[in-house]
Backbone as CSV, one residue per row, in Angstrom:
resi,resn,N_x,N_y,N_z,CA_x,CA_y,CA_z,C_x,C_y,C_z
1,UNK,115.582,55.043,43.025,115.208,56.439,43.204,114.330,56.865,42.031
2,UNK,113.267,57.551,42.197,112.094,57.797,41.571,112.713,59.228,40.188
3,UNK,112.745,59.238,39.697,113.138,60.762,38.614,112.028,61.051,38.223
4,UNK,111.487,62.430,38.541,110.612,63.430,37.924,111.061,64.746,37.179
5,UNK,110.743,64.950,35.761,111.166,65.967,34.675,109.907,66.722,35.000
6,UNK,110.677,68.113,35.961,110.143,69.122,35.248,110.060,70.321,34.428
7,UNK,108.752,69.927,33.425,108.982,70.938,32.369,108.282,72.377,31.964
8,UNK,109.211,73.508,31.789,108.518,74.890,31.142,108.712,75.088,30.227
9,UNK,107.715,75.751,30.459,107.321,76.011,28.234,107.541,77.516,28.312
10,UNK,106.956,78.099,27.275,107.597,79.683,26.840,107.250,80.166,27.822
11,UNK,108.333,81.898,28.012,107.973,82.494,29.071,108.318,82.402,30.170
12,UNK,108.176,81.031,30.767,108.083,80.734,32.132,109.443,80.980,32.884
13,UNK,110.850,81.261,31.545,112.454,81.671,32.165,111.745,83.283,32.679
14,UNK,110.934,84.077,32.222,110.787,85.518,32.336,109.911,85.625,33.834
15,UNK,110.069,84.530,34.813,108.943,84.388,36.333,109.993,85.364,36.708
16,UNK,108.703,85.945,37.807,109.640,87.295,38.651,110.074,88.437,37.977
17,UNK,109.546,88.540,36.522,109.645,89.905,35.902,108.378,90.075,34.779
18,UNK,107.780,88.971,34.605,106.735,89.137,33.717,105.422,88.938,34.416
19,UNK,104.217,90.151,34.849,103.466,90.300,34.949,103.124,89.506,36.626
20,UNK,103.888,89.978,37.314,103.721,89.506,38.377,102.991,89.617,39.519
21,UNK,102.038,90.875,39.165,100.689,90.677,39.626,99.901,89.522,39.204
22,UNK,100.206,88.834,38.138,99.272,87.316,38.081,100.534,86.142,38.273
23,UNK,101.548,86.357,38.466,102.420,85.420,38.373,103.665,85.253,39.878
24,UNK,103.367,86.342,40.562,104.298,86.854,41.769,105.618,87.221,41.097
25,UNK,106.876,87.632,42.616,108.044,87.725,42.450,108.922,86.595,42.134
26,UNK,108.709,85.786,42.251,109.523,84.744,42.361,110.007,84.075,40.988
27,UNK,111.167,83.664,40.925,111.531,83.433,39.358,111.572,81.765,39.436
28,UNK,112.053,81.424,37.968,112.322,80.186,37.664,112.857,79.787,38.354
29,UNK,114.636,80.002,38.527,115.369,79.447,39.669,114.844,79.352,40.998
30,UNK,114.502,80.293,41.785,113.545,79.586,42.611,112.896,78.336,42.976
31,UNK,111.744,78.384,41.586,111.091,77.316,42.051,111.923,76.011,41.337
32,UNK,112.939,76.026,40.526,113.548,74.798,40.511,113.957,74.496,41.670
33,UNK,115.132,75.211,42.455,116.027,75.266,43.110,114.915,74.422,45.060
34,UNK,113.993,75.167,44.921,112.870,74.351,45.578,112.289,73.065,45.365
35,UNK,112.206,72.804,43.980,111.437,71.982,43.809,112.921,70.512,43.549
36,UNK,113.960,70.994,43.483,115.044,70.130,43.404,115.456,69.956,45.049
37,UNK,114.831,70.614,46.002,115.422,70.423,47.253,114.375,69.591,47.659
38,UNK,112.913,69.729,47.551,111.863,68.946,48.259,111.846,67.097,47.192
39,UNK,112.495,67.173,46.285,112.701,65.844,45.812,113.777,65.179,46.408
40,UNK,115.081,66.066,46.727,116.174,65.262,47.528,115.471,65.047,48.801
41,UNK,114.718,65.991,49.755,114.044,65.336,51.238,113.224,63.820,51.045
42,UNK,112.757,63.419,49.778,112.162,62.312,49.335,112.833,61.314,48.699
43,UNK,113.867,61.451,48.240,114.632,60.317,47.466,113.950,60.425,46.094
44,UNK,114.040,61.690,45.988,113.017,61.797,44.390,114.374,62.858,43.977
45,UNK,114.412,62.363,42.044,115.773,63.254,41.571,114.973,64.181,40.559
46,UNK,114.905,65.346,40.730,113.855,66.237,40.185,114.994,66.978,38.489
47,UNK,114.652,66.803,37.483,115.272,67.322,36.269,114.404,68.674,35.982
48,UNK,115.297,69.632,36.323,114.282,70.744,35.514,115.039,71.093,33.724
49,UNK,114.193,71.402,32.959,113.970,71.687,31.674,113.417,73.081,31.461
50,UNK,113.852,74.029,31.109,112.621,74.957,30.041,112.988,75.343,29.069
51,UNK,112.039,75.658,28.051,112.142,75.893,26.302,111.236,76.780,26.190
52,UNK,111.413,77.982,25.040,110.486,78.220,24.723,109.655,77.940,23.211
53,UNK,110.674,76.847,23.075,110.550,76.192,21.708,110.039,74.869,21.918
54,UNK,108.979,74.497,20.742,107.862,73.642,20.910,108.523,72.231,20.726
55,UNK,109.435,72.607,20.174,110.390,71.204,19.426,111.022,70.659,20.712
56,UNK,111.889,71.676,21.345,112.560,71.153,22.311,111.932,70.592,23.402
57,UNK,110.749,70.748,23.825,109.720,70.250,24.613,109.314,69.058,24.320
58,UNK,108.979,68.969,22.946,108.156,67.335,22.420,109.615,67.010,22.623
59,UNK,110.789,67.058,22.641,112.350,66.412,22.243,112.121,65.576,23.387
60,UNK,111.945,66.895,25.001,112.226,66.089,25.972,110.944,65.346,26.546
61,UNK,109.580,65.309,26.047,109.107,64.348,26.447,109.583,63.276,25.552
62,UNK,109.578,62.883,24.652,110.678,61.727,24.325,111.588,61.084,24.664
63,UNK,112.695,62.337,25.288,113.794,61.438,25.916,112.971,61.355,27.434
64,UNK,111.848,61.729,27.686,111.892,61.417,29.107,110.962,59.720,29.534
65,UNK,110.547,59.258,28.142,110.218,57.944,28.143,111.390,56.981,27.792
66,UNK,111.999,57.804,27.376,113.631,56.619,26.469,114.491,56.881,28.153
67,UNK,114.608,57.640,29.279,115.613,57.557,29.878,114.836,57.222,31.168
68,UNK,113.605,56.345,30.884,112.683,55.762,32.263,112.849,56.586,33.179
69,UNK,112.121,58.045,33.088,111.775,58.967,33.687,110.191,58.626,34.323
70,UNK,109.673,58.499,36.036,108.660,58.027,36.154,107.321,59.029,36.059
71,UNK,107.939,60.258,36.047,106.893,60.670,35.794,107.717,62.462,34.996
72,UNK,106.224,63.620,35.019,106.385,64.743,34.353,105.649,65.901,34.628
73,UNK,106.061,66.987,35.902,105.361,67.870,35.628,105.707,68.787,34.357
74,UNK,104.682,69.380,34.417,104.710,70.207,32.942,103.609,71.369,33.129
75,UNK,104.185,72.204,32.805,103.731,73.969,32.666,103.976,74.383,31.174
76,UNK,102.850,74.070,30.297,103.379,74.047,28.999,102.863,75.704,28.395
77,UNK,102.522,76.505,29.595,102.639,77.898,29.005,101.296,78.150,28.024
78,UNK,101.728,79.024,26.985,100.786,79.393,25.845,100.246,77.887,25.233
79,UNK,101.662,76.959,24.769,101.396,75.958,23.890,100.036,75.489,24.411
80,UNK,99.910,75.108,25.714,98.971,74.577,26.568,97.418,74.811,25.606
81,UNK,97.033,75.856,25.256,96.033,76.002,24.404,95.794,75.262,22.939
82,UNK,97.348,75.370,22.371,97.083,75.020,20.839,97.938,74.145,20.615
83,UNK,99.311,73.744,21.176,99.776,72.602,20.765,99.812,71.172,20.289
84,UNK,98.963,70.759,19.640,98.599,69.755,19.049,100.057,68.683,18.964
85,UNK,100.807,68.981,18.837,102.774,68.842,18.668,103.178,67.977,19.990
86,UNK,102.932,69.034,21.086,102.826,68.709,22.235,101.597,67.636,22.711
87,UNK,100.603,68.127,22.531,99.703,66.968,22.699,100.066,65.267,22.673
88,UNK,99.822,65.378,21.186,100.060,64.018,20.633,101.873,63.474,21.083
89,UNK,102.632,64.110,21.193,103.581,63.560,22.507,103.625,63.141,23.239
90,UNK,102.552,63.546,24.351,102.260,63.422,25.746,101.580,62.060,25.485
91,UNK,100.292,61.815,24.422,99.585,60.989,24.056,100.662,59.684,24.034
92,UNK,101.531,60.024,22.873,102.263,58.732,22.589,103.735,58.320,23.135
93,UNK,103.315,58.672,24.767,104.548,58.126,25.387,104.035,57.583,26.903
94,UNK,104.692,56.801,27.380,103.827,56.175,28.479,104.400,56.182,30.020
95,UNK,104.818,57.760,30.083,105.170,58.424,31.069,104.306,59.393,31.630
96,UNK,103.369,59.213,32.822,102.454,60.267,33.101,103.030,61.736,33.167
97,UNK,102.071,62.498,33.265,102.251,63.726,32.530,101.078,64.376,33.607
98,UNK,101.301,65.076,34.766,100.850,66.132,35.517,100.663,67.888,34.776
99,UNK,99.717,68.058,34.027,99.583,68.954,33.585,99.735,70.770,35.099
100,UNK,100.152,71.451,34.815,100.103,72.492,35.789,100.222,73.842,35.691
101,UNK,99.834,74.762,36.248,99.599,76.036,35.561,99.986,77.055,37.295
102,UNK,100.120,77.961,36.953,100.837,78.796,37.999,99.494,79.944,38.191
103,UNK,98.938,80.576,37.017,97.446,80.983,37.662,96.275,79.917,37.183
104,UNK,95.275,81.353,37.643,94.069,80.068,37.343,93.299,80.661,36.095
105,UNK,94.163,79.631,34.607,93.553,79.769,33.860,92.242,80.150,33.878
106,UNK,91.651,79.458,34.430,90.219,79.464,34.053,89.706,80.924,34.491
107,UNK,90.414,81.921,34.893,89.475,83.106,35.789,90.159,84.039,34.360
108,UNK,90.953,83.573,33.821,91.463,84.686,32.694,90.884,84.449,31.305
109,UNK,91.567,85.260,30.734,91.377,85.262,29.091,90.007,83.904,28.697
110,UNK,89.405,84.292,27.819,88.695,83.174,27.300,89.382,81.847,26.620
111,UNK,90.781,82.561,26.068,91.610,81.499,24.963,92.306,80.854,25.860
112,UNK,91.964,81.197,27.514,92.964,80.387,27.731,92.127,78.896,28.639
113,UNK,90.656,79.448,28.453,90.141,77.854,29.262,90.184,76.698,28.746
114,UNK,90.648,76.692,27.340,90.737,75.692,26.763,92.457,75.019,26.788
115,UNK,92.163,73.584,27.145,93.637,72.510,27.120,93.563,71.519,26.438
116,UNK,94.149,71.351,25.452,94.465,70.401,24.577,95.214,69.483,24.841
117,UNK,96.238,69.761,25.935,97.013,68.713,27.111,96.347,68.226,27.845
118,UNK,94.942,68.583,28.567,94.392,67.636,29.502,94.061,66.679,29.097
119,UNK,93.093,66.519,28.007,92.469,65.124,27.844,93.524,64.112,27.926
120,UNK,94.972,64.373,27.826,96.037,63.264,27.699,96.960,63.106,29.040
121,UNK,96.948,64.053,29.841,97.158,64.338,31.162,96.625,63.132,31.848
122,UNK,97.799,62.916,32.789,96.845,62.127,34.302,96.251,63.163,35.027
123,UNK,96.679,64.547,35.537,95.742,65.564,35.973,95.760,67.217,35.737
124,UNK,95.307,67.772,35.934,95.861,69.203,36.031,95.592,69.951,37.175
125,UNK,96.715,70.987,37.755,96.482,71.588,38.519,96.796,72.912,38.527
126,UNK,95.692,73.949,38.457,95.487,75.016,38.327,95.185,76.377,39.397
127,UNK,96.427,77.047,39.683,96.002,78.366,40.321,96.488,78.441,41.850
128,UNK,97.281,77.382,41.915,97.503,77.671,43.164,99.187,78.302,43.166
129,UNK,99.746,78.947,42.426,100.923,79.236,42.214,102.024,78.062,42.452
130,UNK,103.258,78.458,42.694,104.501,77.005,42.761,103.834,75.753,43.730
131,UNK,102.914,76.264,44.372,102.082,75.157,45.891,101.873,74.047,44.757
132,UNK,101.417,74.371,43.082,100.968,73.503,42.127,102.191,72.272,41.895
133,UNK,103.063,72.969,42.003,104.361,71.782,40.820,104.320,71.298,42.471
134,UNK,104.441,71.550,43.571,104.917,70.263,44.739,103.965,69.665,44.878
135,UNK,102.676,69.774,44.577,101.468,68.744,44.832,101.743,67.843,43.619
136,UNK,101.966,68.522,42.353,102.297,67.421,41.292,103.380,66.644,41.834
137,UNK,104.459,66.994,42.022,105.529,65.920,42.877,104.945,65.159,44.196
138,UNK,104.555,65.678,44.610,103.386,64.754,45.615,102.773,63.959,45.491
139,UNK,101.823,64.199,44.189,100.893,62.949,43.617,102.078,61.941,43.129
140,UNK,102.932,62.140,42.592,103.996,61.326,41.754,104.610,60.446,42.855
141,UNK,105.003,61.311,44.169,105.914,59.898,45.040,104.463,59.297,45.940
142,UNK,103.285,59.677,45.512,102.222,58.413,45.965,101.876,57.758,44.842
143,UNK,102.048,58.242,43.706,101.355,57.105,42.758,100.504,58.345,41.610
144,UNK,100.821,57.959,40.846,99.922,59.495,39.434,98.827,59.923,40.257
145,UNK,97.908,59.483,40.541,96.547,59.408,40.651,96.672,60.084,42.662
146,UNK,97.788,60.527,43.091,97.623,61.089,44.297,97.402,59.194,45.235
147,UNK,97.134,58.275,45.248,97.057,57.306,45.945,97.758,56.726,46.820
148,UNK,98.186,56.467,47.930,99.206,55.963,48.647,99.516,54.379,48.418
């Protein structure tokens, strides 16, 4: 059976009350509670995680190469811009890493078009709200790269 960690970064416990004209109603539990049901229809065991601490994040991409975790979505929030911490984590562990975002960065803020997680990412997917983390689990039970 395939295990996918997914991970949130700051904030992302506050879904369904923080700014939900760019983010909707819908909270964290939710989309775990979804995204842990569409991995059992697959024989996929989905771990959700969130922190809003940078430490505890690099912790669990660590343990998620030490406990042959096959893959990682990840919504790394603010860090997503400046985490260098996070970065070089993602870099030095050899568990793909589905970068994902709930809006579309790119239509907001200027500070936020920039990712310091992609270049180390197998992909990112941006703006399509929670539709994002099941396509990342999607690409993962075909293969990182979306391939059958």
């Amino acid at each position: 059976m395939k295990k996918i960690l997914m991970l949130n970064g700051p904030n992302l416990n506050r879904l369904g009350k923080r700014e939900p004209g760019i983010y909707g109603a819908r909270t964290l539990k939710d989309l775990e509670e979804r995204m842990i049901q569409l991995g059992a229809e697959s024989q996929v065991e989905v771990i959700c995680f969130q922190s809003n601490h940078e430490g505890e994040l690099i912790d669990k991409l660590h343990e998620a190469e030490d406990t042959e975790i096959d893959g990682i979505i990840f919504n790394p929030g603010a860090f997503t811009h400046y985490s260098y911490g996070i970065r070089d984590a993602i870099a030095g562990i050899d568990c793909p890493v589905i970068e994902v975002h709930i809006s579309n960065v790119y239509q907001r803020e200027e500070f936020r078009h920039k990712s310091v997680i992609a270049p180390v990412s197998a992909g990112q997917i941006a703006g399509l709200g929670f539709l994002g983390y099941e396509l990342a689990l999607e690409a993962f039970k075909r293969g990182a790269e979306g391939e059958e």
